[in-house]
Each structure stands twice: as structure tokens, then as C-alpha cells.
C-alpha positions as a Markdown table, in Angstrom:
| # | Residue | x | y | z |
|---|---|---|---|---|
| 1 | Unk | 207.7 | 65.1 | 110.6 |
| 2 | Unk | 205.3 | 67.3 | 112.1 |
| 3 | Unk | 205.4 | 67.6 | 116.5 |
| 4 | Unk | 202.5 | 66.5 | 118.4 |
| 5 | Unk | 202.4 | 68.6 | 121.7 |
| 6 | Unk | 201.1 | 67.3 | 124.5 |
| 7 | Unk | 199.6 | 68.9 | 127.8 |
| 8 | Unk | 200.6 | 67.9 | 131.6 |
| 9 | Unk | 197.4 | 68.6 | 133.7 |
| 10 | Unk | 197.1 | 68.9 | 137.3 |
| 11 | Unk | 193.9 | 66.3 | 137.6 |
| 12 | Unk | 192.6 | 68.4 | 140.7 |
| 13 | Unk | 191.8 | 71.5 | 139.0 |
| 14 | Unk | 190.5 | 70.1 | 135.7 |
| 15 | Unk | 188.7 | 66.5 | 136.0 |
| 16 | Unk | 187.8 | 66.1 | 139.5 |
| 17 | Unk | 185.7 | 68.0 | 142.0 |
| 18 | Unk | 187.3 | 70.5 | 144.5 |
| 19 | Unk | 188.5 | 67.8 | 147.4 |
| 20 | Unk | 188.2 | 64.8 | 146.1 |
| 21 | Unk | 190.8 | 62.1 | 146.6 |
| 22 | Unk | 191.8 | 58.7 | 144.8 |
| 23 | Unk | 190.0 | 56.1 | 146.8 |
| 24 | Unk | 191.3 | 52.4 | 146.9 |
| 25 | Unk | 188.6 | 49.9 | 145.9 |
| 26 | Unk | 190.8 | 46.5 | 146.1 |
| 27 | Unk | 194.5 | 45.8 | 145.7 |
| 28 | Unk | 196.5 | 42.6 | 145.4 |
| 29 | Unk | 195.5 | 41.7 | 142.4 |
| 30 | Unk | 198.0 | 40.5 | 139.8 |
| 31 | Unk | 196.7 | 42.3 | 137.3 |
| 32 | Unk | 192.6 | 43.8 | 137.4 |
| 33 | Unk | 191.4 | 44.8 | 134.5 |
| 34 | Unk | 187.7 | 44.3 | 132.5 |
| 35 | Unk | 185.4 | 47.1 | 134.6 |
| 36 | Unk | 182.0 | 47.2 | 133.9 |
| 37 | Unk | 178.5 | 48.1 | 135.7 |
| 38 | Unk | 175.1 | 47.8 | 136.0 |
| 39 | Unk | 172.4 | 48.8 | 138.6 |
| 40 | Unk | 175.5 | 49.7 | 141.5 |
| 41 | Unk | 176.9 | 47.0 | 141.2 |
| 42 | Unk | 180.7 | 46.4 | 139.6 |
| 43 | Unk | 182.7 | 44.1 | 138.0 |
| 44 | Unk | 186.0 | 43.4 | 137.4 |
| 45 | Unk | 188.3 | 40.2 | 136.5 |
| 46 | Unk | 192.2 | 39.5 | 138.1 |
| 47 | Unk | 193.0 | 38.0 | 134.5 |
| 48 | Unk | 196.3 | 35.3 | 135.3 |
| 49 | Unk | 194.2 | 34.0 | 138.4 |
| 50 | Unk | 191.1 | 33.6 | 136.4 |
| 51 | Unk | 188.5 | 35.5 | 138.6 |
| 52 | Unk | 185.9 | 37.6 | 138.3 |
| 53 | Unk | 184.6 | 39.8 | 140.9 |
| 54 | Unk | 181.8 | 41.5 | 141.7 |
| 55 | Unk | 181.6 | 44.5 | 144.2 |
| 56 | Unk | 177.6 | 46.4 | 146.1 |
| 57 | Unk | 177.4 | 49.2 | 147.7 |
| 58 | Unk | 178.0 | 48.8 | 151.2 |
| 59 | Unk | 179.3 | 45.0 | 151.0 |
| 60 | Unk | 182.6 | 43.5 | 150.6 |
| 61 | Unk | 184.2 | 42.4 | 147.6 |
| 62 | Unk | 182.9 | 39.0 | 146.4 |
| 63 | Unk | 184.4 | 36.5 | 144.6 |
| 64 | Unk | 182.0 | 35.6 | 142.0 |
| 65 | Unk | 183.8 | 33.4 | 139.5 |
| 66 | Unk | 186.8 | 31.7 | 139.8 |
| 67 | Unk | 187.5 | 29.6 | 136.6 |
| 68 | Unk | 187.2 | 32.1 | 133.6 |
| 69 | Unk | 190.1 | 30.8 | 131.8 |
| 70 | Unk | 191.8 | 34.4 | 132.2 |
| 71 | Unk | 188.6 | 36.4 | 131.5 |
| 72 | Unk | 189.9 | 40.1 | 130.5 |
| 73 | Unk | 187.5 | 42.7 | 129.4 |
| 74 | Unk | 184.2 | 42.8 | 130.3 |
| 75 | Unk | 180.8 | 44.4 | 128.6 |
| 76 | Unk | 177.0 | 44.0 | 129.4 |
| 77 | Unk | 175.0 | 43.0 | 126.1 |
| 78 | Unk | 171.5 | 44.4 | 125.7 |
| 79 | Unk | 170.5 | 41.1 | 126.6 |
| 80 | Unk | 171.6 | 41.9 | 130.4 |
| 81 | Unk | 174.3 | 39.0 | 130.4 |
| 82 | Unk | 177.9 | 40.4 | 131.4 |
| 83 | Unk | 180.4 | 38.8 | 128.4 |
| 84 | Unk | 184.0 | 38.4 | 129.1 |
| 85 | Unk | 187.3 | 38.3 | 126.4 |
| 86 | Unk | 188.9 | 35.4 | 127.5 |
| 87 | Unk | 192.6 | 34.9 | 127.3 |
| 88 | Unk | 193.4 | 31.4 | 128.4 |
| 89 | Unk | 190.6 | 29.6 | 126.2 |
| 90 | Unk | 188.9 | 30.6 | 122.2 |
| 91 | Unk | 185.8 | 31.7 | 123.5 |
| 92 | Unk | 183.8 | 34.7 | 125.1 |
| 93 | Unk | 181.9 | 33.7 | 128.4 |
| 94 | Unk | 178.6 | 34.9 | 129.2 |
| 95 | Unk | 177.1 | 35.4 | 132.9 |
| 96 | Unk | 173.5 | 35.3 | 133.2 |
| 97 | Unk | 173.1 | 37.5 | 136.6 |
| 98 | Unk | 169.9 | 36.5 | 137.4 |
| 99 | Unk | 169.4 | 32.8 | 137.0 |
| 100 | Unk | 173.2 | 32.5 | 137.4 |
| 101 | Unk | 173.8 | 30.6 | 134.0 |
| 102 | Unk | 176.8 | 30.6 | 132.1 |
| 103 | Unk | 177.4 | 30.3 | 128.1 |
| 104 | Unk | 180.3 | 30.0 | 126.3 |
| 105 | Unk | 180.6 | 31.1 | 122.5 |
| 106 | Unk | 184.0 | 29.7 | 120.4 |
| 107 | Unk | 186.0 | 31.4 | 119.0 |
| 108 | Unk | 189.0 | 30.4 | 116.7 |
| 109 | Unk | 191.5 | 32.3 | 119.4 |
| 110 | Unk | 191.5 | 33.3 | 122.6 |
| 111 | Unk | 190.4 | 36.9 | 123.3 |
| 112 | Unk | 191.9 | 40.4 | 125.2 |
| 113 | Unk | 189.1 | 42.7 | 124.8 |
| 114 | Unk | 185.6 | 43.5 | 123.6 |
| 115 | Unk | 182.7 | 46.4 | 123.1 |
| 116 | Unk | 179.2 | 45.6 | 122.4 |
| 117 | Unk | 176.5 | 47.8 | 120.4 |
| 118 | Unk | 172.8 | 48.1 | 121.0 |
| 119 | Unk | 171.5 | 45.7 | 118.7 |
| 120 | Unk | 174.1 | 43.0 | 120.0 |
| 121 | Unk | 177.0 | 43.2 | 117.7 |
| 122 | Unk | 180.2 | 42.0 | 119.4 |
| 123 | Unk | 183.1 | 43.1 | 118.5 |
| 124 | Unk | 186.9 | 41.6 | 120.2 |
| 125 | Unk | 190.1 | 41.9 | 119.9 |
| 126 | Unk | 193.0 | 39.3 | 118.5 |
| 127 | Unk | 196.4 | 40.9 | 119.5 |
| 128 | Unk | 198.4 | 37.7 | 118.6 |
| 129 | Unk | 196.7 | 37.3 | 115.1 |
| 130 | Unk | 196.4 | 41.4 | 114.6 |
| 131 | Unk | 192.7 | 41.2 | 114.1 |
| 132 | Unk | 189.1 | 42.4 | 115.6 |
| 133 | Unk | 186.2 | 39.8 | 115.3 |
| 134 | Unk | 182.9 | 40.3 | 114.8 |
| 135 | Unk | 179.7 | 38.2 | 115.7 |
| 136 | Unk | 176.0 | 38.9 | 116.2 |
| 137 | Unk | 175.5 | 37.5 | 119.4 |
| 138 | Unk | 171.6 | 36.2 | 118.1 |
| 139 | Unk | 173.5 | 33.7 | 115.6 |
| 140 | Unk | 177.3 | 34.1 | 116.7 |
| 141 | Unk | 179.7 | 33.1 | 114.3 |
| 142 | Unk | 182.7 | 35.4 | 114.7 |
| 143 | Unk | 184.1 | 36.0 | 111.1 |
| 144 | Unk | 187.7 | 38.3 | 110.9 |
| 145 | Unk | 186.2 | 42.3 | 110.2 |
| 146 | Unk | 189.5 | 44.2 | 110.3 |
| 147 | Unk | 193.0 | 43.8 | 110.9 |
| 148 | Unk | 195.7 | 46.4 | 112.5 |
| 149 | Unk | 199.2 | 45.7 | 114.7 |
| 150 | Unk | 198.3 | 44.5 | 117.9 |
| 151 | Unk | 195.0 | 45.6 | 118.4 |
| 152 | Unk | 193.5 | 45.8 | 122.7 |
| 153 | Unk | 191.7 | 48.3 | 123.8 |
| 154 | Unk | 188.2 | 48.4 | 122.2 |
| 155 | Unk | 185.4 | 50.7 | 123.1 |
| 156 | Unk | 182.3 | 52.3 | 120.8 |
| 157 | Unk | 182.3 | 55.9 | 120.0 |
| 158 | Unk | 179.5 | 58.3 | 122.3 |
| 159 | Unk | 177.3 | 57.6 | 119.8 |
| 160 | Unk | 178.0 | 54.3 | 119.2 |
| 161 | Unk | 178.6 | 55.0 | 115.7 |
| 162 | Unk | 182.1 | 53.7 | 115.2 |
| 163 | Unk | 184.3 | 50.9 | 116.8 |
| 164 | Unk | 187.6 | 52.6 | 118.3 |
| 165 | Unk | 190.5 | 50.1 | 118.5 |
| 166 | Unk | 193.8 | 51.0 | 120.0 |
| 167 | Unk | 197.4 | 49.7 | 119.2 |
| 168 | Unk | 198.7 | 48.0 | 122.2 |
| 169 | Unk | 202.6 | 49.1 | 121.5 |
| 170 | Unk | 202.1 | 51.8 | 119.3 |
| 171 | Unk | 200.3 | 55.7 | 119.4 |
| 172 | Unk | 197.4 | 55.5 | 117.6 |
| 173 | Unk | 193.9 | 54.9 | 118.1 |
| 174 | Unk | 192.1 | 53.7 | 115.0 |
| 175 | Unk | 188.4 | 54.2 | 114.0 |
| 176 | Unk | 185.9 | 51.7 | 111.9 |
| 177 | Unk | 182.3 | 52.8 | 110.9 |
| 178 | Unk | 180.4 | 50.6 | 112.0 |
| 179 | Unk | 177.7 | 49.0 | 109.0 |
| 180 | Unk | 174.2 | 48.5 | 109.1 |
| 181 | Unk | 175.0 | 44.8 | 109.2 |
| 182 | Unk | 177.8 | 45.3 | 111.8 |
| 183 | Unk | 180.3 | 44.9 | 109.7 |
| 184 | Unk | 183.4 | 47.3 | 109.8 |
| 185 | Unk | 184.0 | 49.8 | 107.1 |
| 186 | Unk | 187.6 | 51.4 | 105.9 |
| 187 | Unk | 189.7 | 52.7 | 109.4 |
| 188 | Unk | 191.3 | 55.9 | 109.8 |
| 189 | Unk | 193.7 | 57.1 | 112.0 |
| 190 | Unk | 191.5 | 58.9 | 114.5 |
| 191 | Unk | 193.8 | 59.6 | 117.7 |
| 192 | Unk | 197.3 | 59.8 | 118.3 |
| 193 | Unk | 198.5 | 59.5 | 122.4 |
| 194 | Unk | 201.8 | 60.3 | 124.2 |
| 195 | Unk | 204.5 | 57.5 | 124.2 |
| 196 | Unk | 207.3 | 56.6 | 126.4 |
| 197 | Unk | 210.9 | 56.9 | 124.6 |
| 198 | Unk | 210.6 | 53.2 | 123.2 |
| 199 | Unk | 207.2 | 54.5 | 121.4 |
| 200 | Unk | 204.9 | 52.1 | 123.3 |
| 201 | Unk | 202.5 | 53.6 | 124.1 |
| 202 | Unk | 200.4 | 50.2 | 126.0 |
| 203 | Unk | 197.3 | 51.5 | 124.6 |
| 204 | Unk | 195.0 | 49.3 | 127.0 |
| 205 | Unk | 191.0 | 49.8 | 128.0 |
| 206 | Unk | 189.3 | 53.1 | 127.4 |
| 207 | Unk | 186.0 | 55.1 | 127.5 |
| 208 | Unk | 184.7 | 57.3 | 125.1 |
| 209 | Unk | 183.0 | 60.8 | 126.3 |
| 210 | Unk | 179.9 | 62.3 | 126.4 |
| 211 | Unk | 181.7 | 65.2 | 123.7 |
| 212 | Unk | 183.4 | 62.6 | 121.7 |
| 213 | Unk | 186.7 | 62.7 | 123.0 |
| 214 | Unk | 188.5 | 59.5 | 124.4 |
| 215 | Unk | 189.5 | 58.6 | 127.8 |
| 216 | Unk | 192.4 | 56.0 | 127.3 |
| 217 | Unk | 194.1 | 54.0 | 129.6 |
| 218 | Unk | 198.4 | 54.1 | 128.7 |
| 219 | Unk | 201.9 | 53.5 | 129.5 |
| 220 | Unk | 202.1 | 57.3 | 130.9 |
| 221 | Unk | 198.7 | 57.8 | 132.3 |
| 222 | Unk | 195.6 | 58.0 | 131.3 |
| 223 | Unk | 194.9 | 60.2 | 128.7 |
| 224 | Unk | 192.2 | 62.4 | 127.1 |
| 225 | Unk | 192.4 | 62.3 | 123.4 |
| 226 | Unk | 190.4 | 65.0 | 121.1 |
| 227 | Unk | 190.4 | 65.4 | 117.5 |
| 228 | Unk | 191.0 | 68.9 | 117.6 |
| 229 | Unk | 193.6 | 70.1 | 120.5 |
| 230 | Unk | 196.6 | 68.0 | 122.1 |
| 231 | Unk | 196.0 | 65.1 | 124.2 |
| 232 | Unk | 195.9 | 65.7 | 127.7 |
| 233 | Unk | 198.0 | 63.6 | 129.8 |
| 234 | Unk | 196.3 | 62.7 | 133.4 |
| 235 | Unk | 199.9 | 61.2 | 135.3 |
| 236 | Unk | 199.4 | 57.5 | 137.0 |
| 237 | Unk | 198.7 | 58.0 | 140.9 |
| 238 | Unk | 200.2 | 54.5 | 141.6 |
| 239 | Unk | 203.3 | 52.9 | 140.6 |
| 240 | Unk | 201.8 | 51.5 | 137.9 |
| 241 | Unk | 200.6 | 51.6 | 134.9 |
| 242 | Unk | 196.8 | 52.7 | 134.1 |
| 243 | Unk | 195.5 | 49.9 | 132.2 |
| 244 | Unk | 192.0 | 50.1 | 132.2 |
| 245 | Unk | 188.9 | 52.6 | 132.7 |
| 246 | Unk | 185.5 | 53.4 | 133.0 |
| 247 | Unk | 183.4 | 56.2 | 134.2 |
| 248 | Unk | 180.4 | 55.0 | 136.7 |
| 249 | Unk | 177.3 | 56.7 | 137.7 |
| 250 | Unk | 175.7 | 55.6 | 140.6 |
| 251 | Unk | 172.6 | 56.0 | 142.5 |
| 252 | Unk | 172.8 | 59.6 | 143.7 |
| 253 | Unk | 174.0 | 60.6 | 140.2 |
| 254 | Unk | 177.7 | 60.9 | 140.9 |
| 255 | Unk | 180.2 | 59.9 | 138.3 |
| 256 | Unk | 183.1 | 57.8 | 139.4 |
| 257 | Unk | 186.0 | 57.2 | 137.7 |
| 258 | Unk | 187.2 | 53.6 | 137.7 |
| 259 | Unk | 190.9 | 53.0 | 137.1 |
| 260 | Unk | 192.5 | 49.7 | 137.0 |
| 261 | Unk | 196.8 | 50.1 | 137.8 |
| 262 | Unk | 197.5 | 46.3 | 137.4 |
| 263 | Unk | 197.8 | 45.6 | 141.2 |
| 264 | Unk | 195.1 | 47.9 | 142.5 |
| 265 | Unk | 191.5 | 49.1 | 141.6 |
| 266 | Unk | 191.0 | 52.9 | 142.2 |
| 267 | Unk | 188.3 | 55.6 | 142.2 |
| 268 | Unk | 187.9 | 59.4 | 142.3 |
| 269 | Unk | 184.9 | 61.7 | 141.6 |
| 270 | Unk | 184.9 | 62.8 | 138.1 |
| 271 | Unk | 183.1 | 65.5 | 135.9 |
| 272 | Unk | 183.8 | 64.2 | 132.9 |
| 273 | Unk | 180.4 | 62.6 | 131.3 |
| 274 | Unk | 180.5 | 59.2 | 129.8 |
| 275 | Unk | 179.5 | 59.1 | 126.2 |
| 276 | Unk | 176.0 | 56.5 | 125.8 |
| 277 | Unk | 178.0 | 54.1 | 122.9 |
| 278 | Unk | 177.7 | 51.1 | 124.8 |
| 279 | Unk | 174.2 | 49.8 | 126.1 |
| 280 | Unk | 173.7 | 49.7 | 130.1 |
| 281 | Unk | 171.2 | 47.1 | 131.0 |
């Protein structure tokens, strides 16, 4: 069996500006996860209490939602309307922001996760049945595109080429091509991350980068995955895990690294750059 080596950074001198700090955004949550943004503004869900949030610049935290039957990940469409993975019902739920309208669409099991492509392919992820779903959200009928152990974490490539799906308790992040129709061509084995001794490696919400490498969210850390050199292993600033992320521009043009560690929602100027995969309304 061939060894995998793995690099320890020190996050100051490699990711993160000269001085800048972890800043708390919100804690007391029982477990925040499902970041996503658009014009300033973010949005995140505490998934067992059902609740979505949304947080402007300058203003306190607002509660914005607070029956999404266990809403997990969150993505904008290139319709504008923020969809949620829900956990406690079959169905993704839809938030119109402006007229304030919800929609539900079934689905035939509840939902952890989801990524969504420019021309409104949806893609989610079944850990209990092993599967990722696939519906058109102009005529959405989810039919089964792949299956894999326990997929969670689900994000497009930088290019928005292929879906990357990671292995909850496993190492490895897999890769589908994504079709003309949106359906998911053959996987391959595309990343491989650092696991704690019981080789669960809690693959949970990642990011892909601007130079195709992957920002992952993990048991150890989060962690920079490449194709070509070891993965780089960014250790959790909290005493808990790092279960989901997302990199943020905001108005001024700074990037800000979102981090979700189950019971708090952190931040920290970043240089890393965001790959454009995912539409943002």
C-alpha cells in the first residue's frame, strides 16, 4: 500500500493575511452548517432546531425561518431563490427573497446536502440510501444519478464542470462529469484527505478553488486537497469539528473565509480565491 503524506501548516503564514484573527460570527448553535451568500448578505441554518438565519452588514443576526424541517445545506439557483437540503422532511425548500415566497419540491428522502449549476441542475445528497439525486429545477423530478457509501458534502468543480461528492466516514472525494443533460457520467477517485485513526475522515461541506484544488471541511480540520501534491491540513481553531465552508467576497472585495464548527460560526480573512462553479445571483 502506497503512503499518502500529509502537510501541517501554520494557517498565519500561508492562507491568511499578516494579522488577521478568527472572528466569531454566532455561537450557540447546536449544530450551523449550510453557508451561502449573495449581495452581503449570509445565510446559514442551525439544522436539529430547524432555523435558518440570515446575517447584513452592520445588523444583528436575524432569525429568518424557523420551521425548515432540519434544512442543512444551502445554495442560490440562477433563479435568485436560496434552496435548502432538508433533513427532517423528502423535499428541498426554496426561499424567494424578494417576495418572501416559499416552494417545496418532493423528494423520495429527506436530504443533507446540495450544489447547483448555471443552467439549474440540482444535484443532493442521500447518505442513508448511498445516493446523489438529480433534478432540473424548470421540471423537477429528482431521478437516482449515482451512487457511492455515504455520500455529504457536495460542491461543483471551479469550473463547474464536474459534481465533487465526498464520503462522509471515509477519505475520498469522488468526481462525476457532469452531462450536457445533467446527468452524471462514470466517478473517479479524485481526492484523498487525512483521517483520524478510525479512518473517518467526516468529509462534510466544501468549496472548490479558483486553481482547482478543494477546500474541505473534516474530522481533523479543514483541508486543501490538490491533485498533484499532499493535502494540506489547516488544524480546527475550536473544539470542534470543521463541518462546513465557504469563501465570501464582500463589498470592498475582501475574501472571507466562512467556517461552520458545529456550535459556532467563524470567519478570518483569506487569500485563497473561490473557484466560479456555483452561480451567485
Amino acid at each position: 500500500m502506497a503512503t499518502v503524506c500529509f502537510q501541517t501548516v501554520l494557517a498565519e503564514d500561508t492562507f491568511f493575511p499578516a494579522g488577521s484573527e478568527w472572528e466569531v460570527v454566532g455561537q450557540g448553535y447546536k449544530v450551523v452548517e449550510g453557508i451561502a451568500a449573495k449581495n452581503g448578505t449570509l445565510f446559514y441554518t442551525d439544522v436539529p432546531e430547524s432555523k435558518l438565519f440570515r446575517l447584513e452588514p452592520g445588523k444583528p443576526e436575524f432569525l429568518m425561518d424557523k420551521a425548515t424541517a432540519k434544512a442543512n445545506g444551502l445554495a442560490f439557483g440562477p433563479d435568485g431563490i436560496l434552496y435548502s437540503a432538508c433533513m427532517g422532511e423528502p423535499r428541498i425548500t426554496g426561499w424567494n427573497l424578494e417576495s418572501g415566497a416559499r416552494k417545496e419540491i418532493p423528494l423520495p428522502s429527506p436530504a443533507n446536502d446540495l450544489a447547483i449549476t448555471a443552467k439549474g441542475h440540482l444535484y443532493c445528497t442521500w447518505s442513508a440510501l448511498s445516493a446523489v439525486y438529480h433534478l432540473n429545477l424548470a421540471d423537477p423530478k429528482p431521478v437516482k444519478a449515482a451512487e457511492m457509501p455515504n455520500p455529504n458534502g457536495i460542491t461543483l468543480n471551479h469550473d463547474g464542470t464536474e459534481l465533487w461528492v465526498g464520503e462522509f466516514r471515509g477519505d475520498t472525494v469522488r468526481a462525476f462529469p457532469i452531462l450536457a443533460d445533467g446527468a452524471l457520467g462514470p466517478a473517479r477517485a479524485a481526492f484523498k484527505v487525512k483521517v483520524p485513526a478510525d479512518g473517518k475522515g467526516l468529509i462534510d461541506g466544501m468549496t472548490p478553488l479558483a486553481d482547482g484544488r478543494l477546500l474541505v471541511a473534516t474530522a481533523l480540520g479543514l483541508q486543501i486537497l490538490s491533485t498533484s501534491a499532499p493535502p494540506i491540513l489547516i488544524p480546527n481553531p475550536t473544539p470542534h469539528r470543521a463541518n462546513y465552508v465557504r469563501i465570501i467576497t464582500d463589498a470592498e472585495g475582501k475574501r472571507w473565509m466562512y467556517v461552520a464548527h458545529v456550535k459556532s460560526l467563524l470567519r478570518r480573512l483569506t487569500t485563497l480565491e473561490p473557484g466560479s462553479g456555483e452561480p451567485t445571483p
